[in-house]
C-alpha positions in Angstrom: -21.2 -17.1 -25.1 -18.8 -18.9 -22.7 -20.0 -21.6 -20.2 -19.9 -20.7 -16.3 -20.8 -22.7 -13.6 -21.3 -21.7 -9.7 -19.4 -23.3 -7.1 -19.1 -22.6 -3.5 -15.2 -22.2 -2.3 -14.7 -24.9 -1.0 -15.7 -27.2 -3.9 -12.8 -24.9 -5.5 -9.9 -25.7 -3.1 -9.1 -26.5 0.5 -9.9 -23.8 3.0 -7.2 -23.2 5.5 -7.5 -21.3 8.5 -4.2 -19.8 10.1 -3.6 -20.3 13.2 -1.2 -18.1 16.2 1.6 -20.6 18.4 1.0 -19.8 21.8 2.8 -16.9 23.9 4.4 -19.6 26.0 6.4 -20.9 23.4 8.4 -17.8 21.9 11.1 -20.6 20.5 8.2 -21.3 18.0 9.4 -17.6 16.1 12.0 -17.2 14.4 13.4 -16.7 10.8 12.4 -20.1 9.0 9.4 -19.3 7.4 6.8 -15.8 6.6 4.1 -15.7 9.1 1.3 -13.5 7.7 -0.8 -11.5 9.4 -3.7 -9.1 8.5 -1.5 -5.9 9.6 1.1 -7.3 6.5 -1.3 -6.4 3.8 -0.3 -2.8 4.2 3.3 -3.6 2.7 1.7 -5.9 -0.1 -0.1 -4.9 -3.3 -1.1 -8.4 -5.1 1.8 -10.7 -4.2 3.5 -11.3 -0.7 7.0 -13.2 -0.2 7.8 -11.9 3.2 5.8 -11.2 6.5 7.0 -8.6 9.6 7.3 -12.1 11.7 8.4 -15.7 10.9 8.2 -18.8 12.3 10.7 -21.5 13.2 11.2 -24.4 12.5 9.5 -26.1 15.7 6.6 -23.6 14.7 6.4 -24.6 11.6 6.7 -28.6 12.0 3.5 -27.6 15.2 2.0 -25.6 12.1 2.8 -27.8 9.7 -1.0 -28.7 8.3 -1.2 -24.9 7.9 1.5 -24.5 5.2 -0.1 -22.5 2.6 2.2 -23.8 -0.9 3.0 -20.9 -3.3 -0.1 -19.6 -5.7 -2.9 -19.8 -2.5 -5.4 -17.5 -2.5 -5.0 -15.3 1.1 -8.1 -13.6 2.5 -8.4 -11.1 5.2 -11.8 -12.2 7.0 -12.0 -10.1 10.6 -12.2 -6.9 11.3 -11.9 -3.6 9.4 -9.2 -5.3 7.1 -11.9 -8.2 6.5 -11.8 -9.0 2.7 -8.2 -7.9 1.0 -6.7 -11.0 -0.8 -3.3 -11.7 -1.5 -1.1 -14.7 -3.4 2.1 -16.0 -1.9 4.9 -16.6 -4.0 6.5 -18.7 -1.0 4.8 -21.0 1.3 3.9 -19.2 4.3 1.8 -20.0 7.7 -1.1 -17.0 8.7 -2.6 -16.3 11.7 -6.8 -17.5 12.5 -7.7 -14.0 10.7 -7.2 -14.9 7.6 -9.0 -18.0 5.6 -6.4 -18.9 2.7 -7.6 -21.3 -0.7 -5.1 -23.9 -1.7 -6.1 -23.4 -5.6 -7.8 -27.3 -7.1 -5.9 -26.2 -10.6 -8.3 -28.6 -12.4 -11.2 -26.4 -11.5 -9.7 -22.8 -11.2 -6.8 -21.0 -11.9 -5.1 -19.6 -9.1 -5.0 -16.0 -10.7 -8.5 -16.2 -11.7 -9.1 -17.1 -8.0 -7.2 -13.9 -6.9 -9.3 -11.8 -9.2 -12.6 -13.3 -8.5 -12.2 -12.7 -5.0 -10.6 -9.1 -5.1 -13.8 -8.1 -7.8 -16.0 -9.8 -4.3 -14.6 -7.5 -1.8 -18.0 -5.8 -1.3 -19.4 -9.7 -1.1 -17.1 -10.4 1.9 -17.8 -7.6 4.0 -21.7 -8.4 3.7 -21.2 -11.5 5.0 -19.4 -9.8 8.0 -21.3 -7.7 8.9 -23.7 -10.3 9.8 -25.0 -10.2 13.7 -21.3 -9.4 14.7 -20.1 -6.6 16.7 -16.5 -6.9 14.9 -17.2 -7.8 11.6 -16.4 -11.3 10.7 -16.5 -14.4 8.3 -15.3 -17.5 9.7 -14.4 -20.8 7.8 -17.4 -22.2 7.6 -19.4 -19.2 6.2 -16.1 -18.4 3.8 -16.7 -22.3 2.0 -20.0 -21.5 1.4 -20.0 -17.9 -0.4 -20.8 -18.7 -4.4 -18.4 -17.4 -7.2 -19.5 -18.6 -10.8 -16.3 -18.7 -12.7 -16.1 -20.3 -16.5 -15.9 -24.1 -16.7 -13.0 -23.5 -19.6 -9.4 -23.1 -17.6 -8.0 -21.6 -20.5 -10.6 -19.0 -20.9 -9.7 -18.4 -16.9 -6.2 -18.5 -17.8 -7.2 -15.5 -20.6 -8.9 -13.2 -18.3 -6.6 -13.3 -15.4 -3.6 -12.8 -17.9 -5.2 -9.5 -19.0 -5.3 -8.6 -15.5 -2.0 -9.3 -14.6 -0.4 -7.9 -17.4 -1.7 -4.7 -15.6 -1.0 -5.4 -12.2 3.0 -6.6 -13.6 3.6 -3.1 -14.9 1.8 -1.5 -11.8 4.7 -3.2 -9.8 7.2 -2.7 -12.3 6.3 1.2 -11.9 6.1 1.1 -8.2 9.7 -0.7 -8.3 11.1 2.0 -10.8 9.8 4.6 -8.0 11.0 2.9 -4.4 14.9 2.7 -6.6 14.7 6.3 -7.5 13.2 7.5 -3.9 16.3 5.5 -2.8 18.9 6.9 -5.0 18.0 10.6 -4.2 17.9 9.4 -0.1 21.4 8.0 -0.6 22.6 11.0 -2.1 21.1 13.0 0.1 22.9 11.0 3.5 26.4 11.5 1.0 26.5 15.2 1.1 24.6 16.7 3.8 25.5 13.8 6.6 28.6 12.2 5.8 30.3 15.2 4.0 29.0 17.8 6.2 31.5 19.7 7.3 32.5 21.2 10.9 32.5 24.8 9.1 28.5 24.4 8.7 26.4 26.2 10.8 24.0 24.5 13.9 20.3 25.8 13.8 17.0 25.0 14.0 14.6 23.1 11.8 13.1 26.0 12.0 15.4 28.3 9.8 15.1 25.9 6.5 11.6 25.3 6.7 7.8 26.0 8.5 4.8 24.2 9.6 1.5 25.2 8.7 -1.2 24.0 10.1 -4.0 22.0 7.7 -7.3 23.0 7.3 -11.0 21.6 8.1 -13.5 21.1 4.8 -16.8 21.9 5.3 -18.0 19.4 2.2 -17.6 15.9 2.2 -15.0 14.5 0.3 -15.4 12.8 -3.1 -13.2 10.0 -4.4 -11.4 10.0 -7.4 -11.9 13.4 -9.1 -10.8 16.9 -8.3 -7.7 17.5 -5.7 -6.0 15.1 -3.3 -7.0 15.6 0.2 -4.1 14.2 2.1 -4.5 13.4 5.7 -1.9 12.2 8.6 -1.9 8.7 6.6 -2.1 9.9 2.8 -4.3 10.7 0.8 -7.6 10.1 1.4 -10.1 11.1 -0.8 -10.9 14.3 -3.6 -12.2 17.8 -3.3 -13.1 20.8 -5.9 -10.9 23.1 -4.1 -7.1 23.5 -3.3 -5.0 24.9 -0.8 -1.7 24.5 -1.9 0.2 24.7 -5.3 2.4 21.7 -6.3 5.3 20.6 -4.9 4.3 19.9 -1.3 5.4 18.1 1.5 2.6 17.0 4.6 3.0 15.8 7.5 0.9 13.8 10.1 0.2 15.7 12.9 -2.9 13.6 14.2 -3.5 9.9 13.9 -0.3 8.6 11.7 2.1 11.0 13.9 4.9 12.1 11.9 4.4 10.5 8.1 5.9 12.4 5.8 4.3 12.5 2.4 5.4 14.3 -0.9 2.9 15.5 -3.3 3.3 16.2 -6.9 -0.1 17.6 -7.8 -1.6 20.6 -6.0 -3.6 19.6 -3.1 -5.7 20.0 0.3 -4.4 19.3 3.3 -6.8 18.5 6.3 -6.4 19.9 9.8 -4.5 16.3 11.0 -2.0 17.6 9.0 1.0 20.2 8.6 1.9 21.2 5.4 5.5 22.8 4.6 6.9 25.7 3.1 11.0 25.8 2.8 13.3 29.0 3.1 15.3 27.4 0.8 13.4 28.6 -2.2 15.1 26.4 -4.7 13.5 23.8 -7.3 11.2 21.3 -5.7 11.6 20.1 -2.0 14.1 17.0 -2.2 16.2 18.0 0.6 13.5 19.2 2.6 11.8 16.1 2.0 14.5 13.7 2.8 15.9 16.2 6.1 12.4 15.4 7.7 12.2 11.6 6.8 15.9 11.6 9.1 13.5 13.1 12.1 12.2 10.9 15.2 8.7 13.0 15.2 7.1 10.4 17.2 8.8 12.0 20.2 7.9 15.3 19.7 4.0 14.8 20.6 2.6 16.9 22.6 1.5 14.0 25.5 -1.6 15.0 25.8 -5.0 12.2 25.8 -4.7 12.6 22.2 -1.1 12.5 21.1 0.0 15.4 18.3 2.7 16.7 16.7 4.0 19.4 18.9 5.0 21.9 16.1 7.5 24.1 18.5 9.3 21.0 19.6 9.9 20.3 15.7 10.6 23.5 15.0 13.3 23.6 17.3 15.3 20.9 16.4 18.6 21.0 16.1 20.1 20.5 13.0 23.5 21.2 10.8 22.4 24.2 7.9 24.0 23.9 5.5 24.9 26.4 2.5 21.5 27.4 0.8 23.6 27.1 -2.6 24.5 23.3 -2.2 21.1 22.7 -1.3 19.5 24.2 -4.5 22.3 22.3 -6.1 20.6 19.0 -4.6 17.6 19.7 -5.3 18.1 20.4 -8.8 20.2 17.1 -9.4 16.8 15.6 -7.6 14.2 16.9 -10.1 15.4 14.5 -13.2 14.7 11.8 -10.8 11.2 13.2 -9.5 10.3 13.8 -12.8 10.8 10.2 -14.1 8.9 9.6 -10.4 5.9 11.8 -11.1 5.4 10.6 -14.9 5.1 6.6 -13.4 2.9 7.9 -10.3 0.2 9.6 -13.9 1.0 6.1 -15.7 0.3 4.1 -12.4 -3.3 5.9 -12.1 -4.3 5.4 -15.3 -2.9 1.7 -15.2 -5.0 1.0 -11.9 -8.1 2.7 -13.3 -8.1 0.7 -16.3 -7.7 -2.7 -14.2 -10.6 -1.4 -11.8 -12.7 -1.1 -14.7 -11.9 -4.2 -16.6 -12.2 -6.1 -13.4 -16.3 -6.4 -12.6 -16.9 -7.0 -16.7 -13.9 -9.9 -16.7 -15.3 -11.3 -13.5 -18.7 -11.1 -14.4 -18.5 -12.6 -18.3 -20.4 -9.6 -19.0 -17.0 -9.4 -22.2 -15.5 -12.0 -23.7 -11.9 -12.1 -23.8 -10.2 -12.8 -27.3 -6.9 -13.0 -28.4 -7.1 -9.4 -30.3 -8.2 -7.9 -27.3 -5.2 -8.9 -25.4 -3.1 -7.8 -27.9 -4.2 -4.5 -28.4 -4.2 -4.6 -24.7 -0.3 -5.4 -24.4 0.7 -3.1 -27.0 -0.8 -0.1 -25.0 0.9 -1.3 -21.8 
């Protein structure tokens, strides 16, 4: 059996805590450097290069004992978002909601780090939760949470590389995905925006497709087995029952106003929701699917206290129709490509459910990585 030791986080690595430049000094933004913030995560999986703000260079030099160098350990520690982790792969500044690890490599690996600290999620929130209206873990209560980790960096070095290996063709999928999406988007803005021609009729949204409104479950939702229930934001949990077959296309109609969401499976949409069904009747719903992602829905609410997707107002758009025949056409050239889509999306679940169950038993020592394990392991990926 290996050798693992305890530590507290901070005998690990320095603990950084971001910090915000002040609204009076706007100059401080600019494009020099990522500034991370918890809102971020949503466009990260495991790595970020990149942030929705930077900082300049006067921000960064006020900043500068904030710099986070590539390989730190980034964790979410207020609030609902309070314990997803990320690695940078550039250095980057973060605001005060997030406590970051600067890796000591003679203790841990950085990678182990990450992975120690995603399989702790559950830890993190318990120590927010603590006496707080908004849950929260500041710096000096994030040093002191114990993570035993083996004293051997190259048995570290093992089990995060199993891990990774995962997470690498997870991203490799998702990148395979984002180019195809992209491809059948740019084809779709070639011929039914730039080479639409004057002859084509002007209608309504309404003539190629309609709006039907979700429905409410009476049973809870499961997660992880059965049918996708897909709310205004995706999907968000599992049921036994389904209300409509595969291919679909929802959108949000409460909460996440607008989002428009393919399915490939059958599935249940909830009553934040509008599902569609095209007039079109052709294979699959590519240009269905793209038409609505060119649509501004967010000003189509129907203002009341509670904003909504006012499904007259959508319905009545104006749009260019054009021949039913060149949009089957479409959509057929569009299935090869969905297809290849669909098959990563079934190897991307199984992927990610192997790597949630290999997590706890790498992170615990509960199995003992060997080199024929990780083999076999690679060979199957």
């Amino acid at each position: 059996m290996s050798e693992w030791k305890e530590y507290k986080i901070k005998e690990l690595g320095l603990v950084v805590t971001g910090k915000t430049p002040s609204s009076k000094f706007p100059d401080e933004f600019g494009d020099a450097m990522p500034f991370v913030t918890p809102t971020d995560y949503r466009n990260f999986r495991r790595w970020t290069a990149f942030a929705e703000r930077s900082l300049s260079e006067k921000g960064i030099e006020k900043l500068r004992n904030k710099i986070l160098p590539p390989s730190s350990v980034l964790v979410t520690c207020i609030g609902s978002d309070m314990g997803k982790v990320v690695m940078n792969k550039v250095p980057v500044i973060t605001n005060q909601q997030i406590n970051s690890i600067i890796p000591n490599q003679e203790l841990v690996f950085p990678d182990f780090l990450y992975y120690k600290l995603v399989d702790n999620y559950e830890t993190l929130r318990m120590h927010g939760q603590a006496g707080t209206a908004v849950p929260i873990v500041n710096k000096g209560d994030f040093e002191e949470i114990n993570l035993p980790i083996p004293i051997d960096l190259e048995e570290q070095k093992s089990i995060a590389s199993i891990l990774s290996s995962l997470d690498e063709k997870i991203d490799l999928l998702h990148r395979q995905n984002k180019t195809s999406e992209a491809l059948a988007e740019t084809l779709f803005r070639q011929w039914f925006v730039e080479d639409a021609e004057e002859s084509w009729e002007t209608g309504k949204l309404g003539d190629v497709i309609e709006l039907i409104y979700g429905k409410g479950l009476k049973e809870e939702i499961r997660s992880g087995t059965g049918f996708p229930v897909v709310g205004s934001s995706g999907i968000v949990g599992y049921h036994s029952e389904f209300l409509v077959e595969c291919p679909g296309i929802v959108i949000g109609r409460k909460g996440t106003l607008g989002k428009v969401i393919y399915l490939f499976e059958n599935f249940f949409p909830i009553d934040t929701t509008y599902f569609v069904k095209s007039k079109v009747n052709s294979e699959g719903l590519f240009y269905e699917y793209f038409l609505l992602k060119t649509l501004n829905f967010e000003d189509m609410n129907t203002d009341s206290a509670v904003p909504g997707l006012n499904r007259e107002i959508a319905l009545s758009t104006e749009i260019k129709i054009p021949p039913f025949k060149r949009v089957k056409e479409y959509n057929s050239y569009c299935a090869t490509l969905f297809r290849k889509l669909k098959q990563n999306n079934t190897q991307i679940l199984t992927l990610t459910q192997i790597r949630d169950t290999l997590l706890p038993t790498l992170m615990s020592g509960e199995v003992k990585v060997k080199k024929s394990i990780q083999t076999n392991l690679y060979a199957t990926i």
